[in-house]
Each structure stands twice: as structure tokens, then as C-alpha cells.
N, C-alpha and C positions, 0 to 999 in steps of 0.2 A: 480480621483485625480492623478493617474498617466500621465494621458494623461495632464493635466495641469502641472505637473512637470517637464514631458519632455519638455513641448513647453516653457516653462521658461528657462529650463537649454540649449536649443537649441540656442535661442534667446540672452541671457548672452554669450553663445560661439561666437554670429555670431558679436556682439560688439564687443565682446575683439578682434577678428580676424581684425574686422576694425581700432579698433584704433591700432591694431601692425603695419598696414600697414600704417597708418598717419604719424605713428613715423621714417618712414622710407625713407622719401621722399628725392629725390636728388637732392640737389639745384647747380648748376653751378658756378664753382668758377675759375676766371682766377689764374693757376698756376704761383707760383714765377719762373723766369728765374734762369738756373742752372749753366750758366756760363752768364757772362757780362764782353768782352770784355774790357782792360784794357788800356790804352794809347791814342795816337792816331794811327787811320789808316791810315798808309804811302801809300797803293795800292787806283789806283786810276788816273783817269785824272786830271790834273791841270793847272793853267795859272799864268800868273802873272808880274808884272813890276820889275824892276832894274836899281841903280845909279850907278856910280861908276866912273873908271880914265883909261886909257891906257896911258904906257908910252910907247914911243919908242926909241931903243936905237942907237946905232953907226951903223948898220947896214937899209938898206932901206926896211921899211914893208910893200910891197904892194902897193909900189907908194906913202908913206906916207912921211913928214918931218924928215929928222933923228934929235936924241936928243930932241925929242918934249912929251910936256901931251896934253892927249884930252880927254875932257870930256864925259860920255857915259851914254844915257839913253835907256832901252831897253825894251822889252819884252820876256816871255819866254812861250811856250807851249809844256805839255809832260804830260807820262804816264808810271809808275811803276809799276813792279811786284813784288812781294815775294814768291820766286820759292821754297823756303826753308830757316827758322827762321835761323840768323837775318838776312840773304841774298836779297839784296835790286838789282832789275835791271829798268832800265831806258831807256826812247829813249823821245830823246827832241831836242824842234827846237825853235833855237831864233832869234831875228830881233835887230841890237844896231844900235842907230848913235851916233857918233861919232865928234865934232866938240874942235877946241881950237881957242886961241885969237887972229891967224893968218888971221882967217874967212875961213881954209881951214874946210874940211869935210867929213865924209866919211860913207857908212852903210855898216855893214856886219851882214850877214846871214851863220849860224851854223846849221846843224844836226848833235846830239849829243850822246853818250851811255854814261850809270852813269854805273857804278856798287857801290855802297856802304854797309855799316852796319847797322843796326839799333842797337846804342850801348848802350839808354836806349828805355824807353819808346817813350820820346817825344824828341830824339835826334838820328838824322841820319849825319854819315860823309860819303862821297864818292870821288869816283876818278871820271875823265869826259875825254874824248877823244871826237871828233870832226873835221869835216871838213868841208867846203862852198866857199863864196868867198864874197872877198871885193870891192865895188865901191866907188872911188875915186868922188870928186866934179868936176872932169873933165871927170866922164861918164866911164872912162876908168876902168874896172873890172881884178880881179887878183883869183886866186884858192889859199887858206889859210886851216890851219889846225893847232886845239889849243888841247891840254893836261895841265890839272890841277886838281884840288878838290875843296872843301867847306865843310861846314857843316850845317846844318839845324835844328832849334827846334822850334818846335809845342806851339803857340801861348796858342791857343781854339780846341774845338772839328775839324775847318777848316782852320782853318790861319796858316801857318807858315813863319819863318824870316830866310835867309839864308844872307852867307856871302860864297864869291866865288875867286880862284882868279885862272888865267889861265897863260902860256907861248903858246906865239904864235908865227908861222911863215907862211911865202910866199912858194911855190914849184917852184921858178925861182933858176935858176941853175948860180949864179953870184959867181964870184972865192971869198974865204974869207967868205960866207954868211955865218951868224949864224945858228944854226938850232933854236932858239930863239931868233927873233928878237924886239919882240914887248910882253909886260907883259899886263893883265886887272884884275882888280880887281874892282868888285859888292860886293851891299848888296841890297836884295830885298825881297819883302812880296809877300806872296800865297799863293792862294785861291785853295783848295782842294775839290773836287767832288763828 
């Protein structure tokens, strides 16, 4: 009788042992994220088109009409960093032509530096320096150089709307020259990477 006891009371131990282990089994569970990113993300390559107007004033920009507007449609491409919060830097290159009711025309090409703020989430201002050169409808090319700012807010998770507006001038050494002779002002949407 005792040998039938023990093999009962063995047998009872060796279940309960299994079902502790049943109860213990560890199933995979994707963890919740412990931080999720807030706003948009301004770092990044990006591209994008712009409208906008240049005026020219009393002074000659670059071989252009004095006292005249020209309408300007363009493009832009560039890539920001964030070297330290809300510290925004930039390098960008754009392409614009330029035409008015005269049927004259012109394109000009910028590389550009931003430095800007990111002053909320989905709102960035900055300054823009630049320099390149303009071509005339008569082929004839000039070395130009623009400073101005804009501001920028994030659409969606990748779109954003900017509004821009620059002073620009020629590096011809003509007595009287402005050091601003020509203004442009964009508004353009971008596509973010």
C-alpha cells in the first residue's frame, strides 16, 4: 500500500508541475512606442515649384528693364539639418524664369544657405543668402547675389507651403548702383523626403 501511495502522490506532483509550467507560457507581444515623435520633420531632402513677381527698380539688374515686373515661376531643391533644437540649416538650389508683357525674359540660377528656427512645431522662419547668375533673352549671363527670408508651415505629415521674398543685385561695378536693385517675392508647395 505504500508503494501505491507514493506512485499516486509522485504522479499528482508530476501534474501539478506540468500544469505550473502551462501557466507560464510566454506569448510575444509588440511593445507600445515610448516616445512618438511630435510635429513635422523639417530634416530631410526636398524639392518643390514656386510662383511669384520680381520687380525691378531704377537701377539696371543684370541686363534687365529698369522700372519693370516679371513674372516668375520656378523650382527649388535642397536639404536641411537640425544641428541642435530649434536650430534649422539649409543648402539649396533653385532654377526661376522670369518673363513680363514686354516678351523680354530671363532665368536665373541660385545656391543657396537657409539658416532658420523652427518656432512651433509645424512652423519654420528663416533668413537665405545666395548667389549664381542670370541669363538674359539675349543669351548674355551676369553673376547675381540675393538675401532675404520666408516662412514655412507643414501642410501633412510631407507637404509644406512657403512664402518667400528676397533683395537682389548684380556684382557690376556701375557708379550709383544699388546694392538692391531688383526685389522677388514666391509662394510655393513642398514635397518633403
Amino acid at each position: 500500500m505504500f508503494v501505491r501511495s507514493l506512485a499516486i502522490g509522485v504522479s499528482a506532483a508530476a501534474l501539478m508541475v506540468g500544469g505550473a509550467q502551462a501557466a507560464d507560457l510566454i506569448i510575444p507581444v509588440t511593445p507600445e512606442p515610448i516616445y512618438t515623435p511630435a510635429g513635422f520633420d523639417w530634416e530631410g531632402l526636398y524639392v518643390g515649384a514656386r510662383v511669384g513677381g520680381q520687380f525691378v527698380g531704377s537701377n539696371v539688374y543684370a541686363g534687365s528693364t529698369t522700372s519693370a515686373t516679371y513674372g516668375v515661376i520656378g523650382a527649388a531643391v535642397g536639404v536641411n539639418f537640425i544641428p541642435v533644437d530649434p536650430v534649422l540649416l539649409g543648402v539649396e538650389v533653385t532654377a526661376d524664369y522670369n518673363w513680363n508683357h514686354n516678351a523680354t525674359s530671363s532665368s536665373e540660377f541660385f545656391a543657396n544657405l537657409r539658416v532658420g528656427a523652427v518656432v512651433t512645431d509645424n512652423a519654420l522662419v528663416y533668413a537665405l543668402g545666395g548667389v549664381g547668375y542670370s541669363t538674359r533673352h539675349n543669351a548674355t549671363s551676369e553673376a547675381v547675389y540675393q538675401l532675404g527670408g520666408g516662412v514655412e508651415f507643414a501642410v501633412n505629415d510631407v507637404v509644406t507651403v512657403r512664402g518667400e521674398v528676397v533683395g537682389q543685385g548684380d556684382f557690376s561695378h556701375t557708379a550709383g548702383d544699388a546694392f538692391f536693385e531688383s526685389a522677388k517675392a514666391t509662394v510655393g508647395v513642398f514635397y518633403h523626403f
